[in-house]
Steps between C-alpha positions, in 0.01 A plus 500: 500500500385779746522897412748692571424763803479772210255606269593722179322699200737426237232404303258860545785624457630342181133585388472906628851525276367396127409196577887408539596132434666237806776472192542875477510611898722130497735669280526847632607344829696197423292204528304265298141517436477198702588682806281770500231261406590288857584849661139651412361183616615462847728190399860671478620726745719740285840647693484844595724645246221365199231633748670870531519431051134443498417783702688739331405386155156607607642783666330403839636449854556115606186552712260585234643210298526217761303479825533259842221285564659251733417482833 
């Protein structure tokens, strides 16, 4: 399966904010730990309104959170 055009860093991110759990970020924006595991890995491209809930659970901009790398 190819990546998606996207990278993120859910993951530094999970880490930089006490070492937060895929389950916990998962649950603060409505999605299973499964997705933000697929999500964090390039597999899953999550729909803009769970991107915007990411972001703003680490109180980032979408920019700082998910970056283009297509093309």
């Amino acid at each position: 399966m190819p990546r998606l055009p996207f990278d993120n860093d859910i993951k530094t991110l999970r880490f930089l904010s006490g070492e937060m759990t895929q389950g916990d970020l998962g649950d603060r924006v409505g999605v299973t730990r499964q997705t933000i595991a697929a999500i964090e890995q390039g597999k899953y491209s999550p729909s803009l309104e769970v991107a915007f809930r990411i972001a703003r659970v680490f109180d980032k901009p979408l920019e700082e959170v998910f970056r283009w790398a297509g093309d």
